[in-house]
C-alpha positions in Angstrom: 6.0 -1.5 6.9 6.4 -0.7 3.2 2.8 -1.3 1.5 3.1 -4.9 0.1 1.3 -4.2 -3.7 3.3 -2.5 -6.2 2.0 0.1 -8.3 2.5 -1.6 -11.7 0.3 0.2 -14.2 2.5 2.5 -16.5 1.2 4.8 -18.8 2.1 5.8 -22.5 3.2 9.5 -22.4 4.8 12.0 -25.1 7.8 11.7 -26.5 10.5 13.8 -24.2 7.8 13.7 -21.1 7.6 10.0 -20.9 8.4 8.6 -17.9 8.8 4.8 -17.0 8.2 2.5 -13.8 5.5 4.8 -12.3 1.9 4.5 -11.4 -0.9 5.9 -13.9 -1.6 8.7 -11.5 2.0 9.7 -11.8 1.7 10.6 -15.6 1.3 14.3 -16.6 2.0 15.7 -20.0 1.9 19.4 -21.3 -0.7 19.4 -23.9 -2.7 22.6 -24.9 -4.7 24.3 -21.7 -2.9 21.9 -19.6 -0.1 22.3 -17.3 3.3 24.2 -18.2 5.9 22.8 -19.6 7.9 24.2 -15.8 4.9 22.5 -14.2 5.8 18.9 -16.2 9.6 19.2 -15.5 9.2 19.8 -11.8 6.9 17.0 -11.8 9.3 14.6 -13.6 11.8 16.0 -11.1 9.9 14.1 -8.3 9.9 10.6 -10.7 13.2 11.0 -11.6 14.4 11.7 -8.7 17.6 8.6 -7.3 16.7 8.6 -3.4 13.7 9.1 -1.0 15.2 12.3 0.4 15.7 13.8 -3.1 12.0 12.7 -3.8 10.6 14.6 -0.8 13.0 17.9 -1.6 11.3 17.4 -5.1 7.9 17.5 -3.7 8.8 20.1 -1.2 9.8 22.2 -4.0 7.0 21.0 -6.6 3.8 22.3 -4.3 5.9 25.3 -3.3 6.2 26.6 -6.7 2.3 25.1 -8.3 0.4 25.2 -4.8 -2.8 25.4 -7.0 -1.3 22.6 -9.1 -4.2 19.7 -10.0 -1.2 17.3 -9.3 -0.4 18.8 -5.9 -2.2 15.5 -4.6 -0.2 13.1 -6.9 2.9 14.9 -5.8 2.3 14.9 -1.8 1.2 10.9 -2.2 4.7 10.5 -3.8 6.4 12.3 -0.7 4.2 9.7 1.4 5.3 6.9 -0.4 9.2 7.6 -0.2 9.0 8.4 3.3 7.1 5.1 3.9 9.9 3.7 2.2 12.6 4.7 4.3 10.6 4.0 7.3 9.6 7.0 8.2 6.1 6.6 9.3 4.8 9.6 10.8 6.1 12.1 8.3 4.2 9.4 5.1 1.0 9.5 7.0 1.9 13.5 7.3 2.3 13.7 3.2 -0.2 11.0 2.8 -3.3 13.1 4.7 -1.9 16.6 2.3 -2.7 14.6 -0.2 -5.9 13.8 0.8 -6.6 17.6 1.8 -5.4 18.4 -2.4 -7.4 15.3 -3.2 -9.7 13.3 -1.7 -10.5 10.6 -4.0 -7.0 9.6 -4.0 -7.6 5.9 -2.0 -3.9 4.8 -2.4 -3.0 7.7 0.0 -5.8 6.5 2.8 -4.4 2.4 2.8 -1.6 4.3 3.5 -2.4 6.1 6.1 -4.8 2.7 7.6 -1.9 0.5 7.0 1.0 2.8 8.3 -1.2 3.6 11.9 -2.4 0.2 12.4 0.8 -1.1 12.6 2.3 1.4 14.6 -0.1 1.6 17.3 1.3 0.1 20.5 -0.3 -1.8 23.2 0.0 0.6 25.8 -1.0 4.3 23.3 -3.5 6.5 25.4 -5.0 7.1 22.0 -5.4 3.5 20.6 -8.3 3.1 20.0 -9.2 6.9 18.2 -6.1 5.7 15.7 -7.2 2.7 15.6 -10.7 3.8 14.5 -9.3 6.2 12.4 -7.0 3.5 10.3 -10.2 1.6 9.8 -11.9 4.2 8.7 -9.8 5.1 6.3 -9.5 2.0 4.8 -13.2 1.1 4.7 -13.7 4.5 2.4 -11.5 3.1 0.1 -12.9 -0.3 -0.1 -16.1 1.7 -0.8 -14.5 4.2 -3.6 -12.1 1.6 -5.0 -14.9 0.1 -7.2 -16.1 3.0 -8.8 -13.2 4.6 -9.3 -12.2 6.4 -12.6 -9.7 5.9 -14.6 -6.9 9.0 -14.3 -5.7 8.5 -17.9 -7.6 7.5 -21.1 -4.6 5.4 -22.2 -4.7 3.4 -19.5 -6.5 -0.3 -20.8 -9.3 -1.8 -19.0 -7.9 -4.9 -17.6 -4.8 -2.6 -16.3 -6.9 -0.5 -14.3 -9.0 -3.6 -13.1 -6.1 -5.5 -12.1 -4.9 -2.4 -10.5 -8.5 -2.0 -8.5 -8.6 -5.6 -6.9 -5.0 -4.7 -5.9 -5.7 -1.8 -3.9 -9.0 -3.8 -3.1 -6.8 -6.4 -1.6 -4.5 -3.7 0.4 -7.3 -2.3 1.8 -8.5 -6.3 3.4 -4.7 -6.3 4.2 -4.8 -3.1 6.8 -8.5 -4.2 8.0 -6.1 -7.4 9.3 -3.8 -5.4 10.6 -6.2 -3.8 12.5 -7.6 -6.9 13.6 -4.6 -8.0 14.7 -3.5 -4.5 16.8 -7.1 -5.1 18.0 -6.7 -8.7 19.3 -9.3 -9.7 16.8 -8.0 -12.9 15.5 -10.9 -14.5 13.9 -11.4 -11.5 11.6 -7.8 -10.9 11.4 -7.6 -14.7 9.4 -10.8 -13.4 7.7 -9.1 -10.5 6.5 -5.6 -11.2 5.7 -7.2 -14.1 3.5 -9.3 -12.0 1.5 -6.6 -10.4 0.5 -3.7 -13.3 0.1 -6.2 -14.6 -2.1 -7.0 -11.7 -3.9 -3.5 -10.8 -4.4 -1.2 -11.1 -7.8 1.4 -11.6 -8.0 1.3 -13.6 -4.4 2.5 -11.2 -1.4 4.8 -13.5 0.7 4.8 -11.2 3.8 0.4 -11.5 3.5 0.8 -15.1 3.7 2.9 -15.5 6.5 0.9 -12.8 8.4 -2.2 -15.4 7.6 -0.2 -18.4 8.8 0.3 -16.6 11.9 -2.9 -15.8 12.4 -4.4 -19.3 11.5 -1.8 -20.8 14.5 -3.1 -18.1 16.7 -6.5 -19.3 16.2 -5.5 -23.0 16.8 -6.0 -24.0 12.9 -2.3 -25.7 12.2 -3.6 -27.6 9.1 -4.5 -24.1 7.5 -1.3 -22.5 8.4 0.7 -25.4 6.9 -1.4 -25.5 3.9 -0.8 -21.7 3.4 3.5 -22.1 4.8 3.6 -25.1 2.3 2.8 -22.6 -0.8 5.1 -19.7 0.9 8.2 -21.7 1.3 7.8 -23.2 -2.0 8.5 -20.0 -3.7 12.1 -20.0 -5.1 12.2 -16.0 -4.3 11.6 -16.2 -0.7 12.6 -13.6 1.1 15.3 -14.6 3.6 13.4 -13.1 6.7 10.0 -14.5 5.5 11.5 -17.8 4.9 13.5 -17.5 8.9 9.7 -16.1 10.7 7.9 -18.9 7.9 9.7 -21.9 8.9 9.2 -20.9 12.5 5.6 -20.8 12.6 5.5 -24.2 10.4 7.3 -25.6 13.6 4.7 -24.2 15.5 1.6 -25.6 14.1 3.5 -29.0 13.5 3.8 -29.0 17.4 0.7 -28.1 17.6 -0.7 -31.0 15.3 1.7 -33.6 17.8 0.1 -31.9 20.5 -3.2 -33.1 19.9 
């Protein structure tokens, strides 16, 4: 499943090197004692790059060439994130731990990694519960590093980087449900997955119909078709949510005639 919160902050850079539509961390520049002007344009290569196979080659070839680079981590997260978005699971939470291993502060890489295993771990895995353990503890580091994280850029504003924090803050409540959920948790599951529906913005519809589900599964049909009411209100639905959204408003419906 493709990580729900966009990265949205974007960051002034220099002239020729400026690079739109691309998280602050993706943002390098050459300036004096920094990195070379090769080092910028293989990085660029990686954002500019059309396809989520081209993105990886870039990457592939970027840490080949700077393997000492202090982006190496940015770069390897980007690999993560393209193979996460062409649904290739194992090989993002492969880039996502080399990222890790180049930089360990970097908490978007370890939601990743919670998020991706949690939702891939099956019933039936001999290993369940050690990935299972593992997801959540890589997302409880990051809830604890999220707060005191720096700012990679100066230019970035205040209120960007804060909005950015609760968003990541949010994601990380998002894979503890998903946790919950692989673990048969339900209770913290709604506890979770509400934390971080209502922490979200904008509103994630996939989060909320994740809590509706889990509020029927816990016998509550009044709080899944308060939160279903607000979902299939959106004029953007997306035709899949709408289809699994409508279907678990039926449910709790039935459920309420049932009583």
């Amino acid at each position: 499943m493709k990580r729900f919160v966009q990265l949205v902050i974007l960051l002034a850079a220099a002239a020729s090197l400026a690079v739109a539509q691309q998280p602050p961390q993706s943002q390098i520049k050459a300036t004096k004692g920094g990195p070379s002007k090769q080092e910028v344009d293989g990085f660029n290569a990686i954002i500019k790059a059309q396809t989520p196979d081209d993105k990886i080659k870039a990457v592939d070839e970027f840490v080949t060439k700077f393997a000492d680079s202090q982006y190496k981590g940015i770069a390897l997260y980007d690999a993560a994130e393209a193979a996460d978005s062409k649904g290739d699971y194992s090989k993002a939470i492969i880039y996502a731990k080399e990222a890790l291993k180049a930089d360990p502060t970097n908490f978007d890489a370890k939601l990743l990694i919670a998020g991706e295993t949690a939702q891939h771990t099956r019933e039936n895995d001999l290993d369940k519960a050690d990935k299972l353990a593992e997801a959540d503890k890589y997302a409880k580091e990051a809830l604890e590093e999220i707060p005191n994280a720096a700012k990679p850029q100066p230019q970035i504003q205040d209120a960007q980087w804060e909005q950015y924090k609760k968003n990541a803050t949010a994601r990380a409540h998002l894979d503890l449900g998903l946790i919950a959920m692989a673990q048969k948790k339900t209770a913290q599951e709604v506890e979770e997955f509400k934390t971080a529906v209502d922490m979200m913005n904008p509103p994630d519809q996939v989060a909320m119909a994740r809590l509706a589900n889990a509020y029927n599964d816990l016998g509550k049909p009044d709080d899944a078709l308060a939160v279903l009411d607000k979902l299939l209100a959106m004029n953007d639905l997306i035709p899949q949510v709408k289809n699994f959204a409508q279907q678990e408003k039926a449910r709790a419906e039935k459920a309420k005639g049932g009583k």
